[in-house]
N, C-alpha and C positions, 0 to 999 in steps of 0.2 A: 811305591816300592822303595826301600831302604837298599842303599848299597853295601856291601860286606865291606867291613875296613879292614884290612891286613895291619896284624901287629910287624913289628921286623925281623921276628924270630919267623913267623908263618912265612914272611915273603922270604928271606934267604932261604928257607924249606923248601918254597916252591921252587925255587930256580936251580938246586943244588939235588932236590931228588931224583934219583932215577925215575925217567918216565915208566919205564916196562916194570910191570911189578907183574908175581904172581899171580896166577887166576884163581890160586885159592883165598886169596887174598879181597878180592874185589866185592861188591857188594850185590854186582847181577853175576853169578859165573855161570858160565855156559853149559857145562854139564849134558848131559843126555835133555836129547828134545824129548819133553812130555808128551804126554795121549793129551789130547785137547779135552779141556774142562767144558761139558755143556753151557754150563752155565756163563764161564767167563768168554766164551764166544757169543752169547745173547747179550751179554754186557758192550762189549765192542761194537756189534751190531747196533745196538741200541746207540749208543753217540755217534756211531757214524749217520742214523738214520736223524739225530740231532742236528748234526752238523750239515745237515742239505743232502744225501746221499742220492733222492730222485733228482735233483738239479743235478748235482754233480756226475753223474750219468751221460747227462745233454751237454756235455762239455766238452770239447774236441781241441781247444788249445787253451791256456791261460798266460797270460801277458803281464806282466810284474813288474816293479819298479820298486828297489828299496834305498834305503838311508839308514847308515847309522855309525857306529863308533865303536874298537876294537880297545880295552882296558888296557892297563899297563902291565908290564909283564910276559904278558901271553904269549907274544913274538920271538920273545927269547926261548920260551919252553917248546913251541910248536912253529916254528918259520915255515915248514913247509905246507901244512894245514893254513896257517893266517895267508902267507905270501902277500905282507904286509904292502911292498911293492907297488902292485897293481889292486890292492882288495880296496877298494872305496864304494860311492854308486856303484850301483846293478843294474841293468834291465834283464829281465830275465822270462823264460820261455819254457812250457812244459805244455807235452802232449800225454795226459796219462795213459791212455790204450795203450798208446807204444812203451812207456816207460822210458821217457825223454824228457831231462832236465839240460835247459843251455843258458847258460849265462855269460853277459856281457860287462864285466869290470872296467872300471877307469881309476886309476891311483895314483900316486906322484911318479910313477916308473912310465907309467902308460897304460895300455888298454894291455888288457886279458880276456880269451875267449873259448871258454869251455864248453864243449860237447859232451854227452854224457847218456847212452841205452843202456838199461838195464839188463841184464843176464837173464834167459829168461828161466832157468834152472838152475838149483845148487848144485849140480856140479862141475859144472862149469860156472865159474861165478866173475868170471874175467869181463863181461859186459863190452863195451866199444865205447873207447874213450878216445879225444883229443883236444891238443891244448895249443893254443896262439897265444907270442906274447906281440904285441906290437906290430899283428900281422905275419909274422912268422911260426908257422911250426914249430914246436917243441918237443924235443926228442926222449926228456928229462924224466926219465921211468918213476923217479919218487914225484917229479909234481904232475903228471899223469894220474898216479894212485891217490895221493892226495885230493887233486881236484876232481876226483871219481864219488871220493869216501861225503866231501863238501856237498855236490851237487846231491843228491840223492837223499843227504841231509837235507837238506834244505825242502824239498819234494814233503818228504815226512814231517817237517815243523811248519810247513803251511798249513796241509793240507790233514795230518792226525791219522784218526780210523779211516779216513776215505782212502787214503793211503794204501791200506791194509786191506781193510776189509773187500770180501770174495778172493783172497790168496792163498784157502784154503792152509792159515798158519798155525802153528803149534798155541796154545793158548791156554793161561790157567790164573786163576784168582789169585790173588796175592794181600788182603787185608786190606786196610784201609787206612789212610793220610789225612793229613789237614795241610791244604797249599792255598797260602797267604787268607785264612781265617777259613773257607768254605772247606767242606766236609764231601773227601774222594775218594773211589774206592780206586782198588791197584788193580791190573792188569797185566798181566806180563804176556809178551809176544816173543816167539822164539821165530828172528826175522832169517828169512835164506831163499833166495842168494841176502845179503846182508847189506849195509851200510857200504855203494862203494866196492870196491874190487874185496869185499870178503865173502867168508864161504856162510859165516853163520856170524849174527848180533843179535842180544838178547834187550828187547825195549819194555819198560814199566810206562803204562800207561796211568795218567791219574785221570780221574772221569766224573764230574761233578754227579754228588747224590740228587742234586736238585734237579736240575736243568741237561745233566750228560753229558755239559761240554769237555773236551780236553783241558786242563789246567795247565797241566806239564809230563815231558814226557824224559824218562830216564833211559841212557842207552851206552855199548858198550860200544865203545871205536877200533875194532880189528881188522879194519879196512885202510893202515898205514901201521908200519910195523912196530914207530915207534912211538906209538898210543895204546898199540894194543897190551889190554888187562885193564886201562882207564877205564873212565864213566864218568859222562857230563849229562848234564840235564838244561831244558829250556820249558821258561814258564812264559803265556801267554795270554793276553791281556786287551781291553777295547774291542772285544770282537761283535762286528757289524755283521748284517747279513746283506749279500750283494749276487744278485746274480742266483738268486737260489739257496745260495752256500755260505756258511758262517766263516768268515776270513778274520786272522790274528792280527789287530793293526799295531799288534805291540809286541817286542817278544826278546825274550833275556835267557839268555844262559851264561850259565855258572861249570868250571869243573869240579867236580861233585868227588874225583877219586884219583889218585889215590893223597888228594889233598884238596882245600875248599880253596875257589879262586875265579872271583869274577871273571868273564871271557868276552862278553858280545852283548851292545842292547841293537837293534833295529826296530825299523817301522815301515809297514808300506806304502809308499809316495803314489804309485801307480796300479789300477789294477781294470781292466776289461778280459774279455774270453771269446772265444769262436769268431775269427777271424779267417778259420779254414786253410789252412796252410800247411802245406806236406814237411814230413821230416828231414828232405833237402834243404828248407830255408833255414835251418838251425846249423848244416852240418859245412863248416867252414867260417871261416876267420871274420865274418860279420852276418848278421843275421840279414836274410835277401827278402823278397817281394812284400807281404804284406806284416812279417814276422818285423819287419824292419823298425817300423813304425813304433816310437815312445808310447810304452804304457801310458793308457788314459789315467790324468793328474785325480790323483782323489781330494 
């Protein structure tokens, strides 16, 4: 994978654009949710059922552990999304029944500790969120929504159509791509409750013709105020099957809108599943009983 080099005309663009731009603007706009496409629902189905979908079923918690490195730039455009601070290693913890993502940060500030339920309706799309910096409570309403909009990401770039699928979601075909040489058709998902404390985000899925994998997934960030009308995208790469279920051991995003600009590569260091542990051991300022325990070393 080739890194994007920024000429200095693009990088003073990117740091001097307004982030919020219009949604007519943007390349997924939200628009009225569609009648679900039969088809493009068989299509999603279909990678999900690629990516481990009867495994992933028998899965009751997942145990994470990542590594990686945030580009240059990005901090200055999104501080309260990077919270460059404490963003280093992870370990990290998702129960999907419940729609529970918790993550464990360590960075040059300290530790960070996010909590994160899903909403379980759009209309209400406010979910339960809470955030520890260094063992303390944080009362800080934007890195709250922030660390809402991160977590739930993250759920979605592991994890893809399994994600999704049975959410009964808005759903329609959108042509087809080429990501990093292989041949993918499009997918668009009209996600609600959305990315994160939003009410509505619109996701392109790319879905290999061959094999059905996820390539990469395109999506809008209206789950912090001052991203939304963006759209970044993360391509994924090395994927093992473990456990059942086909896992990203690589994975890179880019912002894709309303300017191009490398953001994030990672990799997974740790990963085991079904350890059985209630959504108590995630909720507070370090993860308790058997949640505790470091992701198994891959």
């Amino acid at each position: 994978m080739n890194d994007i080099r920024l000429t200095r005309r693009a990088t003073l663009s990117a740091l001097t654009l307004p982030w919020l731009v219009t949604g007519c603007s943007t390349p997924l706009p939200l628009g009225e949710k569609p009648i679900t496409d039969a088809s493009a629902a068989a299509r999603l189905r279909d990678s999900a059922e690629a990516h481990g979908l009867s495994a992933y079923r028998t899965i009751a918690d997942i145990n994470i552990a990542y590594d990686g490195q945030w580009r240059p730039f990005v901090n200055g455009i999104q501080p309260e999304i990077v919270d460059a601070g404490y963003r280093g290693p992870s370990q990290e913890r998702l129960l999907p029944a419940a729609g529970v993502v918790a993550q464990a940060y360590r960075g040059p500030q300290g530790t960070k500790q996010v909590f994160w339920q899903r909403a379980r309706n759009a209309a209400d799309a406010q979910g339960d969120v809470a955030v520890w910096l260094n063992g303390v409570r944080s009362e800080d309403a934007a890195r709250q929504r922030a660390s809402a909009l991160v977590a739930e990401a993250y759920g979605l770039f592991l994890l893809g159509p399994l994600w999704l699928v049975g959410r009964e979601l808005p759903t329609q075909t959108a042509g087809h791509a080429t990501v990093d040489g292989r041949d993918c058709d499009v997918v668009d998902v009209w996600l609600a409750p959305g990315l994160g404390r939003s009410v509505l985000d619109r996701l392109s899925l790319y879905l290999d013709r061959t094999d059905q994998v996820m390539r990469r997934v395109r999506f809008t960030l209206e789950g912090f105020p001052s991203s939304q009308g963006a759209v970044a995208e993360v391509d994924t790469f090395e994927h093992e099957r473990r456990f059942g279920v086909l896992w990203p051991m690589r994975s890179y995003e880019r912002i894709a809108h309303p300017f191009t600009l490398p953001a994030h590569d990672w990799r997974i260091t740790g990963l085991d599943v079904n350890r059985r542990y209630s959504v108590d051991a995630l909720r507070g300022p370090t993860f308790t009983g058997s949640a505790a325990t470091p992701a198994e070393p891959v």
